[in-house]
C-alpha positions in Angstrom: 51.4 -241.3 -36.6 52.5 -244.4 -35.5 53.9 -245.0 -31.6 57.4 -245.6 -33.1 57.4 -242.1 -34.7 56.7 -240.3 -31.1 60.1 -242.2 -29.7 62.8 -240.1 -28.1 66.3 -240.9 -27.6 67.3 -241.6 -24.0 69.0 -239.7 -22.4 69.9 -238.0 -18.4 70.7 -234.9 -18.0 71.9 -234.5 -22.2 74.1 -237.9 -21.7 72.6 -240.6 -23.7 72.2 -244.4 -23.6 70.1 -247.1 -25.1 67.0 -248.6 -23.2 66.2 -252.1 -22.6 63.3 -252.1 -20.3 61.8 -250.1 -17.7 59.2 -250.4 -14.7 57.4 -247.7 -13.3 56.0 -247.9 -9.5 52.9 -245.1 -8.4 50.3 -245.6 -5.9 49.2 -244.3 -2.3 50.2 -243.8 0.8 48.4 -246.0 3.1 48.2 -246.1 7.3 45.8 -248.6 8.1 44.7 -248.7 11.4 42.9 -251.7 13.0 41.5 -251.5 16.3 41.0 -253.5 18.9 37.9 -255.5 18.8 37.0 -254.4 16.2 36.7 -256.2 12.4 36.5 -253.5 10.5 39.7 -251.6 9.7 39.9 -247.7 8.7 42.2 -247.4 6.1 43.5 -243.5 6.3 45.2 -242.1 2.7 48.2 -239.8 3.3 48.6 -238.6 -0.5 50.0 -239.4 -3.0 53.3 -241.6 -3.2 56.4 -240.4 -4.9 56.7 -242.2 -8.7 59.7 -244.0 -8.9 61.2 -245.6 -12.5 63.9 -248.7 -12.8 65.6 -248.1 -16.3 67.2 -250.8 -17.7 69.7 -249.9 -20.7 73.1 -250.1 -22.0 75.9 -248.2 -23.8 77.8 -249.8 -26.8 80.5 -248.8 -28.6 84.1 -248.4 -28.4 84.1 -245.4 -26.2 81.1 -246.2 -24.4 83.6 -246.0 -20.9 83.2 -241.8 -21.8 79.8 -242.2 -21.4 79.6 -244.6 -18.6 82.0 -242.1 -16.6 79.8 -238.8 -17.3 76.4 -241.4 -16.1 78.5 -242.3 -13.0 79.2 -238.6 -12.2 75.8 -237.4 -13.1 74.3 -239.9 -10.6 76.5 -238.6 -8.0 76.0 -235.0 -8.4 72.6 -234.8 -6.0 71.3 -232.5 -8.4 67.9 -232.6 -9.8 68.2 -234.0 -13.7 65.9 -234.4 -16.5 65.3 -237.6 -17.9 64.1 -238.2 -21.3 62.8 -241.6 -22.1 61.7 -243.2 -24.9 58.2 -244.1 -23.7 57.5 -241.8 -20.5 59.0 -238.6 -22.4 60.7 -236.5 -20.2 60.9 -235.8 -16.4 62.3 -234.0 -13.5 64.2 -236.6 -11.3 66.8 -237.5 -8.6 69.1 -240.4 -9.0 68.9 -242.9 -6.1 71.1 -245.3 -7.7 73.1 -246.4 -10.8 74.2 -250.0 -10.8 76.7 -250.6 -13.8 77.7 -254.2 -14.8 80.3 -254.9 -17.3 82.1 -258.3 -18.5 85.1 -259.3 -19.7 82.9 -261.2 -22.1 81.2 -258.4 -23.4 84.0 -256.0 -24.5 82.7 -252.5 -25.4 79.3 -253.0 -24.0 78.0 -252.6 -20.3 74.6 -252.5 -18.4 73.1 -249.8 -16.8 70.2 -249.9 -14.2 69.3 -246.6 -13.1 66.1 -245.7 -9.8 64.9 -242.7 -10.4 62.3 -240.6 -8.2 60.3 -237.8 -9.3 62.5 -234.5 -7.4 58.8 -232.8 -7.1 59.0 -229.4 -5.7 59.8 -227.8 -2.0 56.1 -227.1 -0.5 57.4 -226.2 3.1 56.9 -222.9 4.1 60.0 -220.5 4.0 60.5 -219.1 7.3 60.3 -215.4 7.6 61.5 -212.7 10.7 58.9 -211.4 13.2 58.2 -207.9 13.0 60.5 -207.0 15.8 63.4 -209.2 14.5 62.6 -207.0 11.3 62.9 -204.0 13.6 66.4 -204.7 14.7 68.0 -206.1 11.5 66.9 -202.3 10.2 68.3 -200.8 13.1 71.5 -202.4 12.5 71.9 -201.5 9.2 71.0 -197.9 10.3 74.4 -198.1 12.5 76.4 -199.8 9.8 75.6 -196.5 8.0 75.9 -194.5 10.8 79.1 -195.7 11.2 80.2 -195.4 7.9 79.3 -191.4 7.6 81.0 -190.7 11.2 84.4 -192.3 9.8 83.9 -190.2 6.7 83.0 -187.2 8.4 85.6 -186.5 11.0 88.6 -184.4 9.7 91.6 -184.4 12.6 95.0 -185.2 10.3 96.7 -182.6 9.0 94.9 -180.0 10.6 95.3 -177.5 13.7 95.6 -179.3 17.3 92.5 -176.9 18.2 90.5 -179.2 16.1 91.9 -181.9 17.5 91.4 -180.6 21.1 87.9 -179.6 20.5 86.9 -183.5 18.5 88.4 -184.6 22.1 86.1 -182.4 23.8 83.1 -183.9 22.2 83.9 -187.1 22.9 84.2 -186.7 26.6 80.8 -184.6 26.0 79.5 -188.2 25.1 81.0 -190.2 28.1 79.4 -187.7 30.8 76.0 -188.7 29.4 77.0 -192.4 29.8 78.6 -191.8 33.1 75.4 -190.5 33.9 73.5 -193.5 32.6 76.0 -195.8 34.8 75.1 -193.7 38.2 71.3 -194.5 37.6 72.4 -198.1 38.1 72.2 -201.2 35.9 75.5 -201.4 34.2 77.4 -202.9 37.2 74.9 -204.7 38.7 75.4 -208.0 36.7 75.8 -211.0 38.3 77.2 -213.9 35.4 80.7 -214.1 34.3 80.1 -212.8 30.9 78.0 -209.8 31.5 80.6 -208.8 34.5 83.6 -209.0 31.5 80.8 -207.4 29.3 80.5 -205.0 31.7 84.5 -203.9 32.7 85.0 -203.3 28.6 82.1 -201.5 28.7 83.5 -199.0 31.6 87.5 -199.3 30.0 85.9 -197.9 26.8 84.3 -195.6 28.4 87.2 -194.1 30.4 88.6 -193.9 27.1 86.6 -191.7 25.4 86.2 -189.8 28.3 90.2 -189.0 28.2 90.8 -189.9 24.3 94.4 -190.3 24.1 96.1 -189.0 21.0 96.3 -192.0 19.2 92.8 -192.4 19.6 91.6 -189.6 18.2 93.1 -190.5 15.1 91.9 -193.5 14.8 88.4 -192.3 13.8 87.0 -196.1 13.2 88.4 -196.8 16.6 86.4 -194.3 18.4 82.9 -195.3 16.2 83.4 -198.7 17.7 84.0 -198.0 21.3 80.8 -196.0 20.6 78.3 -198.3 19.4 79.8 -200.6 21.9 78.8 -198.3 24.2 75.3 -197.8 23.3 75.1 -201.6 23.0 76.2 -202.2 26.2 73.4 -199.5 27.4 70.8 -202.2 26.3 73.0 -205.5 26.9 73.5 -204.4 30.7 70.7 -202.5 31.8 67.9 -203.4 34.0 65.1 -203.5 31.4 64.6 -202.6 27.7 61.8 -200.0 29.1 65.2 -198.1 31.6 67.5 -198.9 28.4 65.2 -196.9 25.9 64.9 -194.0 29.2 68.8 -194.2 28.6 68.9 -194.0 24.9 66.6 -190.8 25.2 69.0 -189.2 27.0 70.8 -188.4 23.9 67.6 -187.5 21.6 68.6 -183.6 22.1 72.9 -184.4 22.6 74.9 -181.3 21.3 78.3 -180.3 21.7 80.3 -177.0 22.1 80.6 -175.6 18.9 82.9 -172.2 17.5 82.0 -168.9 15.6 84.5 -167.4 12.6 84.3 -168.5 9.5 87.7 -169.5 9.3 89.1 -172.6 8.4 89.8 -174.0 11.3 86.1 -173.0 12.8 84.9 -174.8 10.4 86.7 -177.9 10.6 85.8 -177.9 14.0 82.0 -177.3 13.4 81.7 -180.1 10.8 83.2 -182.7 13.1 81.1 -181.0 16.2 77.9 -181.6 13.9 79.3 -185.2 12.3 79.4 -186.3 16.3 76.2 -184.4 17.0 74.3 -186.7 13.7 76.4 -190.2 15.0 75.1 -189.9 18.8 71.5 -189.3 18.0 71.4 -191.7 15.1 73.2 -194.7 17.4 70.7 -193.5 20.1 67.5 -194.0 18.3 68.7 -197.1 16.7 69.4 -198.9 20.1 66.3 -197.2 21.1 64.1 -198.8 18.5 65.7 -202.3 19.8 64.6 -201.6 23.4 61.2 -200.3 22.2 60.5 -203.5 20.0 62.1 -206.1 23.3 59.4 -204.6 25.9 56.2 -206.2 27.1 53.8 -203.6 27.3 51.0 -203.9 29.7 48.3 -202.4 28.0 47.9 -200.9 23.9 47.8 -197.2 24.5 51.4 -197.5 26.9 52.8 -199.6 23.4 51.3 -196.7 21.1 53.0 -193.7 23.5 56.5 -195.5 23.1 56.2 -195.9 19.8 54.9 -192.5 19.0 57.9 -191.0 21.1 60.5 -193.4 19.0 58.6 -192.3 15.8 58.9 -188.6 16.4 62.6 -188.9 16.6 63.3 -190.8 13.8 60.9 -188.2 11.9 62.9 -185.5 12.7 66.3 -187.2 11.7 64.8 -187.7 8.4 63.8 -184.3 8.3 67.5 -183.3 8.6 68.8 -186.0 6.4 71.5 -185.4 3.9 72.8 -188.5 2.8 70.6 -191.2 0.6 71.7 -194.1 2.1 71.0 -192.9 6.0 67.2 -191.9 4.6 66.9 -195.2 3.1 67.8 -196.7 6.2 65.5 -194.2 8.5 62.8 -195.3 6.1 63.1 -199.0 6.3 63.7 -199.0 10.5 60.9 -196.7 10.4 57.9 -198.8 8.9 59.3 -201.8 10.7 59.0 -199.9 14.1 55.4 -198.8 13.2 54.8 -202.8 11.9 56.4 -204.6 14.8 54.4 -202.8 18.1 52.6 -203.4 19.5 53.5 -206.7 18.6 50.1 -208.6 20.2 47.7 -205.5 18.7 44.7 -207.8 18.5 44.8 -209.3 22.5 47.0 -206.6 24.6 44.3 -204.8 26.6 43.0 -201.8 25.9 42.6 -198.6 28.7 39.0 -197.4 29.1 37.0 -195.8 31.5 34.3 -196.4 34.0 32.1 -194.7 36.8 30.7 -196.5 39.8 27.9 -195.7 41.2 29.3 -195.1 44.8 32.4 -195.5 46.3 33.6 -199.2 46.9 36.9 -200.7 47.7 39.4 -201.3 45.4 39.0 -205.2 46.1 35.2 -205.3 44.9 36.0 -202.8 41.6 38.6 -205.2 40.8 36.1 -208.5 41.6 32.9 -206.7 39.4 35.5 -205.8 36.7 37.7 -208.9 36.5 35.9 -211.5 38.3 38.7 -211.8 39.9 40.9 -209.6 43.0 44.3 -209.6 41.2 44.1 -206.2 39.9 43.2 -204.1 42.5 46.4 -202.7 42.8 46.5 -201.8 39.4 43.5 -200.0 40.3 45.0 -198.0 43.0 48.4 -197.6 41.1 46.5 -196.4 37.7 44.2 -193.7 39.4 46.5 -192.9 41.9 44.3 -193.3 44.7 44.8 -192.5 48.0 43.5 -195.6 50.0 43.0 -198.9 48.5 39.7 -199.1 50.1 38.2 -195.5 48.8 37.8 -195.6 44.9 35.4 -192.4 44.2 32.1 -193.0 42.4 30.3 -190.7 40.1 33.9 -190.0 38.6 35.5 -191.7 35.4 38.1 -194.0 36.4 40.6 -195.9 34.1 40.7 -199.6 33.9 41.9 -202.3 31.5 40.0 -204.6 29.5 40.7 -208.0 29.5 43.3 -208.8 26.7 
């Protein structure tokens, strides 16, 4: 077969044209470096360059401005085209330029110069979220759900004001466990502008549910926002994400006053009792999950107990599930929590034990340990010694390793 035979017709991106000439540029990239006092050069290669192609061609004809026009917005697009060219064959490229030249003395004919550059492929790594951003984005979707069953759940239109009443009870049920959680400080104690506004919503909405107004008990989406506004604020505004997830626990066991009968108006008022019940300790170990994930544990077996205690809850909500799409969601948050902490497993320190031979002070324990005096307190603190300057021998006593 002849070269002639193996032609193709030229063409970018299926709009053709004729080809005059072309030039194709490869190589290296080059960094040389030439030092001072020195003859010799080091000439470093940084890969391969990027293969660039000049097309020369033309269109001919009497409607060759059709073409020229579809060239023009092809160039434009920024997309990734393919070329196919008479000698090189065909090729993934970019458009850097199209020059077109036309004359009055040439009528239905024009020049076209295209640069082309190989488009290549994207080798960068794709960023991917941590662990415990993984953690969190499941614990949101957990409330979205959440959410989503409470609005569906609660039953107050149309229906005896003692369901009504009793919905109301259960809400103000909820606020005493938050007032409770304001008392133990944290929530007014902020100090910038935006957490101090952060802060007066977060006790308006609270006052609201603690006296829900008729209008808001009907408005059933209303009240799951103030809600999860609520438990947000718990762990926007408190002191630490270790006293937020003490907070969130608070509700791990929340119940509220239920009704015997079987009639329809017990159990209206059961159902929306046990559809408040499921919201609250759902919200609660979602918002707990967030603190768990945000804290800087000291040592592995502290990160292990929190995360055990989180585990066991979110285990027993499964256990009680009833709707696919909150399992699904339990699930995910679940294996993130159990991914995510500790989140330094290989160089958080580790709790073990030791016996010294005789009593010493905490100081020198501390300095045979660590090489070092800084942790003698947590010496004292961790074995709850009496005196800094008695720690028992012959006894096991617990120290950390050195992360």
């Amino acid at each position: 077969m002849a070269w002639r035979d193996t032609l193709l017709p030229a063409s970018f991106n299926g709009i053709q044209f004729k080809v005059q000439d072309h030039e194709a540029a490869v190589g290296r990239r080059l960094v040389v470096n030439e030092y001072p006092l020195r003859d010799e050069p080091y000439t470093e290669d940084m890969g391969r360059k990027a293969r660039r192609w000049s097309v020369n061609g033309y269109l001919v004809g009497a409607n060759y401005t059709t073409t020229r026009d579809a060239l023009l917005d092809a160039a434009e697009s920024g997309e990734v085209g393919q070329l196919v060219h008479p000698y090189l064959g065909r090729k993934t490229v970019k458009v850097e330029e199209l020059r077109v030249r036309e004359s009055q003395r040439d009528g239905g004919f024009c020049e076209v110069t295209f640069s082309f550059v190989e488009a290549g492929a994207k080798s960068f790594p794709t960023a991917a979220p941590l662990p415990n951003q993984l953690a969190v984005m499941r614990a949101d979707d957990l409330l979205s759900v959440a959410r989503t069953l409470f609005t569906g759940g609660i039953n107050v239109d149309g229906i005896s004001e003692y369901v009504r009443e009793a919905y109301g009870g259960s809400l103000s049920d909820i606020s005493g466990v938050f007032s409770a959680i304001q008392l133990a400080g944290g929530i007014n104690g902020q100090t910038s502008i935006s957490k101090i506004n952060q802060a007066a919503d977060w006790v308006a909405n609270l006052a609201e549910i603690a006296f829900p107004s008729q209008t808001l008990i009907s408005d059933i989406a209303g009240v799951a926002g103030k809600l999860i506004s609520l438990f947000g604020g718990v762990l926007d505004l408190g002191v630490g994400d270790k006293e937020s997830g003490a907070n969130f626990a608070r509700f791990s066991d929340f119940t509220t006053e239920k009704t015997t009968g079987t009639s329809v108006v017990a159990s209206a008022i059961n159902q929306n009792a046990e559809t408040v019940e499921r919201f609250v300790r759902t919200a609660a170990v979602a918002n707990e999950t967030k603190a768990l994930v945000g804290r800087d544990f000291s040592y592995y077996e502290e990160a292990i107990e929190a995360r055990t205690a989180v585990l066991q809850k979110v285990d027993a909500l499964l256990e009680s599930s009833q709707n696919d799409d909150e399992y699904t969601a339990m699930q995910a948050m679940r294996r993130e929590i159990a991914a995510a902490v500790p989140e330094n497993s290989e160089t958080i320190p580790r709790l073990r034990n030791i016996v010294i031979r005789q009593s010493e002070p905490a100081l020198v324990v501390a300095y045979e340990q660590y090489g070092s005096t800084t942790r003698a307190d947590d010496i004292v603190n961790r074995n709850q010694l009496r005196h800094p300057g008695f720690v028992p021998g012959g006894v096991p006593i617990q120290v950390l390793s050195d992360g």
